[in-house]
C-alpha positions, 0 to 999 in steps of 0.5 A: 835652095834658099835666097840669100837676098838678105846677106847679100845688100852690102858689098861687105857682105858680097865681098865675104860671099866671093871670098868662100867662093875662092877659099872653094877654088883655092883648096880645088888646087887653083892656090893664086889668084891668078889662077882663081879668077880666070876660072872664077870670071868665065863662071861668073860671066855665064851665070850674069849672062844667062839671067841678063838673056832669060830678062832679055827673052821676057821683055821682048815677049812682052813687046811681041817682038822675036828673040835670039838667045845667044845659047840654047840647051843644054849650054845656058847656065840655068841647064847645066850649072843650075842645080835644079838645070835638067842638063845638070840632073841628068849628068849627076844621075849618070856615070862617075865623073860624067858632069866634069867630061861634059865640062870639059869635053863639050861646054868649053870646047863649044863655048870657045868655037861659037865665034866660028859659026856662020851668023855668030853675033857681037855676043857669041863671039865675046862669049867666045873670047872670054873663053879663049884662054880656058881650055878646061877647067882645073877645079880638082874634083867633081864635088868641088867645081858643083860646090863652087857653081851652086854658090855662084848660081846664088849670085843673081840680080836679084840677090845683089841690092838695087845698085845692082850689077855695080856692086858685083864689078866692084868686088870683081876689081878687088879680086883683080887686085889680089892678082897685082899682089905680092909682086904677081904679073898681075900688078901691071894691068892695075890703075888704083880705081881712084885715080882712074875716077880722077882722070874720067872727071877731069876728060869728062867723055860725053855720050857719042864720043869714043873712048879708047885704052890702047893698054886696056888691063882688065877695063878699068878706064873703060869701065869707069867711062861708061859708069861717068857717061850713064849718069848723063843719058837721057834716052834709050838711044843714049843708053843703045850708044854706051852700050854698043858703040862707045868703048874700045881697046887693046890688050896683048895678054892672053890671061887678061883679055878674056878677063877685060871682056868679062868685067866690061860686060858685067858692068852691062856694056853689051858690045866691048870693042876689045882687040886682041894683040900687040898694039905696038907690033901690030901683031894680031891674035884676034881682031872680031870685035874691033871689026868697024872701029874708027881709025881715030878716037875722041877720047883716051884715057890709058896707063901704059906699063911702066919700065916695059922694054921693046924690041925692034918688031915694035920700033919700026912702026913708029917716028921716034925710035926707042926701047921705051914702051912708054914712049912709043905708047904716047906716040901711038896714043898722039897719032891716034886721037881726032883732032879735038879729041883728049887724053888723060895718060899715067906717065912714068916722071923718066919720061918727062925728065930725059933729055938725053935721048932722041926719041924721048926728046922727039916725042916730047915735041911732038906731044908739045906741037900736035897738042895742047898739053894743059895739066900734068899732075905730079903724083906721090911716089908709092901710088901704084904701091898696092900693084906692086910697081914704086914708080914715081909717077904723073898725070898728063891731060891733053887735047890734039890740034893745037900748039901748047903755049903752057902747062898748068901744073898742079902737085900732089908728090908730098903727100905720104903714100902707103898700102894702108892710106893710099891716095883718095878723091880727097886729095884732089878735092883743090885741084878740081876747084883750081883747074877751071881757071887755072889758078896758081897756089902752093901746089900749083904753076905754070910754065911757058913752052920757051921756058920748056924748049930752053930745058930740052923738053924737061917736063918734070914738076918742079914747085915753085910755090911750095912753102917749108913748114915753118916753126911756129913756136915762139921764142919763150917755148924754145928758151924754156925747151933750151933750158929743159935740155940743158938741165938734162945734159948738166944731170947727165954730167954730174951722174958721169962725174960720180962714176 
C-alpha cells in the first residue's frame, strides 16, 4: 500500500485526510459527529497504540530487557485491521461477513473485559475503558468499515511529520468540536483551546505537581498541561512523572469518558488518571484508574457546565446547598486543593453577581476566606459561541491558604466576539505583561475585600478606568459635515416644495 508520507506534513493536509475518513463513516449510517467519533476515536486509539507497543517491543529488545505487550494475536491492530494482518487475511478469505462477526462478537467483546482479567495493567484496563461505551460497531457494511481501517491504518507515526502525535490530537479536538456544533450535547465539554492555553500559562503547573479537572469533557485542560509541562523536562524521570502520576479527572458522561482517555493517550500520557461517575453525587460507574490518587491536587484547572441544575443526591454532599452546578463544583473544587495548590476556573458572571441566594453568597466567602482570589478576568460575551453556549463568562485564578485581601481585575468583556473571530492568545498579550505586578491601566483594577463584603460578595467586573471613545474631529471637520447635511436637507425640501 503506498506511503503517504508526503500528503500528510501539514495538519491542513491531515485535516483533509480525517475528513475522507468521516465523510466513509457518514455514508456508513453514523451521519452526526456524535456518532462519527466514538467510533472514529476507538479506532484510532488502537491503530496509535499498536505502532506506540511494537516501538515499545523494539527498544526494550535493544536494551535486553523483557516486554509485556498489552495485546497479543489476533487483537493487535497490525493482525486484524492491518490489511496485509494475517488475522484480517484469514477472515476475508473465509465466510461473507465473517471479518464483521469477529468484530463484533470477539475483538470488542474482548477489548472491553481486558480490565477484568487477573494482572490487568494501568494500560489494559484504559484499553478497557475506551471501549466501554462501544458495544459494536454501527459502520453499515463490511466493505466500508475495511475502507475506513485501510485509511486509518495509513496514519502512522511516521506518516505524520516530526511534530508527531500533536498534530494528530489537534485534528482530534476539531473533531470534538464538530460534536459541540449545531447546538449538539457535545458542546458542553468544549473549552476554546485558546482559553485553555490561557488559564495553563498563567497556573504554570510544574513537574511533580498534580493536575486535576473534576469536569474533565474530553481532557482538554489535562492535555494542554501535559504539552506546557513537557517543555520544562529534563529527565527521563520527569518525563516517567508526566506520563504516569500527574493527570487526574473526573467525567460522569458515558460518551465522553472513553473519548477523554483515548485524546489523553494520543497526546502520550500513558496512565490518565480519569475517573468514571458523578463527581458531585459521588456516584461511582468505574473508579480502576483513580485507584491511588491523592485526596488533594496541587493544581486544578476546569470549566464546570454552565446553567446545570442538580438535585438533592448532589446537595447533600456539600456546605452550601444549591441547585447550582456551578457552585457546588467551586466548593468541591476549594475543598479539594492542597493548601498552596492553585486554580484557573471558567465562571458563569451569575455566579459572581447573585447576592441573593445563601449558597451563592456562602460559597463566595468561603472561596474569599480559604483562598487567595487574586485574578478574575472578565470575558466577552460569545466566547464559548463555537460550543453552542452564550454565557457571559469569567476567569478565576486562586491559591488556597490564605485570605483575599484584593483582586486584580483585568477586562476583556468589549472585545466583539464571533464564530469567525473568536478570542485568541493576542488578546491577552497585555494582560500577561500587567499580571506580574498587577498594574492598573484601562482594562485593569483592583478592589479591596471591605469593599466586596460591603456589596455582599458582588464579584462581578465592574471597569473603573475604561475611557469612551471620544471624537477626535476637530471643529472644521464637524462645520464642514453640518453644512453638508444642511445642504442636503434644503435640496430635499425644495424637491417636496415642487411636488
Amino acid at each position: 500500500m503506498k506511503n503517504n508520507h508526503r500528503n500528510l506534513t501539514s495538519p491542513q493536509s491531515l485535516n483533509a485526510y480525517i475528513k475522507s475518513i468521516c465523510d466513509i463513516m457518514r455514508r456508513s449510517g453514523r451521519a452526526g459527529a456524535l456518532q462519527y467519533v466514538p467510533e472514529l476515536t476507538w479506532m484510532l486509539f488502537l491503530r496509535i497504540l499498536d505502532e506506540r507497543e511494537q516501538r515499545e517491543e523494539e527498544e526494550a529488545k535493544a536494551l535486553g530487557i523483557s516486554f509485556r505487550p498489552s495485546l497479543k494475536y489476533p487483537y493487535r491492530w497490525r493482525d486484524w485491521a492491518s490489511p496485509t494482518g494475517n488475522k484480517r487475511l484469514e477472515l476475508q478469505m473465509g465466510t461473507l461477513g465473517g471479518f464483521m462477526a469477529f468484530v463484533n462478537g470477539e475483538l470488542i467483546p474482548y477489548l472491553r473485559n481486558l480490565k477484568n482479567k487477573p494482572g490487568a495493567t494501568p494500560r489494559q484496563k484504559v484499553i478497557s475503558e475506551v471501549f466501554s461505551s462501544t458495544e459494536r460497531t454501527y459502520i453499515d457494511t463490511e466493505r466500508n468499515l475495511l475502507d475506513i481501517l485501510d485509511k486509518i491504518n495509513e496514519l502512522s507515526l511516521s506518516n505524520v511529520d516530526e511534530t508527531h502525535m500533536f498534530t494528530l490530537s489537534q485534528v482530534y479536538e476539531g473533531l470534538l468540536l464538530k460534536m459541540g456544533e449545531k447546538n449538539n450535547d457535545g458542546g458542553q465539554f468544549f473549552t476554546p483551546r485558546e482559553i485553555i492555553r490561557v488559564m495553563v500559562k498563567v497556573v504554570d503547573p510544574e513537574i511533580g505537581e498534580t493536575v486535576y479537572d473534576p469536569c474533565c469533557g474530553t481532557g482538554g485542560f489535562l492535555a494542554q498541561s501535559y504539552q506546557h509541562m513537557k517543555e520544562k523536562a529534563k529527565t527521563a524521570s520527569d518525563i516517567e512523572i508526566l506520563k504516569t502520576k500527574t493527570f487526574y479527572g473526573r467525567e460522569k458522561e458515558n460518551l465522553v469518558y472513553p473519548i477523554a482517555l483515548a485524546n489523553l493517550v494520543l497526546q502520550e500520557i500513558d496512565e490518565p488518571h480519569i475517573w468514571h461517575g458523578n463527581t458531585l453525587t459521588g456516584l461511582e460507574v468505574y473508579g480502576g484508574l483513580f485507584k491511588d490518587a491523592p485526596a488533594l491536587f496541587d493544581v486544578i484547572l476546569t470549566n464546570p457546565p454552565f446553567g446545570g441544575k442538580e438535585g438533592k443526591d448532589a446537595q447533600t454532599q456539600f456546605a452550601y446547598k444549591t441547585s447550582s452546578t456551578q457552585v457546588l463544583f467551586l466548593q468541591h473544587v476549594i475543598d479539594s486543593l492542597k493548601p498552596g495548590g492553585r486554580c484557573g476556573i471558567v465562571m458563569d458572571e451569575g455566579v459572581l453577581f447573585r447576592t441573593n441566594e445563601n449558597a451563592f453568597v456562602h460559597t463566595k466567602r468561603k472561596l474569599l476566606n480559604e483562598c487567595n482570589l487574586w485574578c478574575i478576568v472578565s470575558l466577552p460575551p460569545k466566547v464559548f459561541v463555537n460550543a453552542g453556549a452564550a454565557s457571559k463568562t469569567n476567569l478565576l485564578f486562586f491559591t488556597k491558604g490564605k485570605p483575599t485581601e484584593e483582586i486584580w481585575y483585568y477586562d476583556l468583556s468589549d472585545i466583539n466576539v464571533t464564530k469567525k473571530q473568536p478570542l485568541t492568545l493576542q488578546h491577552f498579550e497585555e494582560f500577561f505583561k500587567l499580571l506580574p505586578i498587577r498594574a492598573i491601566s484601562e482594562r485593569s483594577w483592583t478592589v479591596k475585600r471591605e469593599d466586596i463584603e460591603e456589596k455582599n460578595y458582588d464579584l462581578k467586573a465592574v471597569n473603573p478606568n475604561r475611557k469612551e471613545k471620544e471624537d477626535k474631529r476637530t471643529p472644521l471637520e464637524l462645520i464642514r459635515i453640518i453644512e453638508f447635511q444642511a445642504e442636503q436637507i434644503r435640496k430635499s425640501v425644495e424637491i417636496l416644495k415642487k411636488s
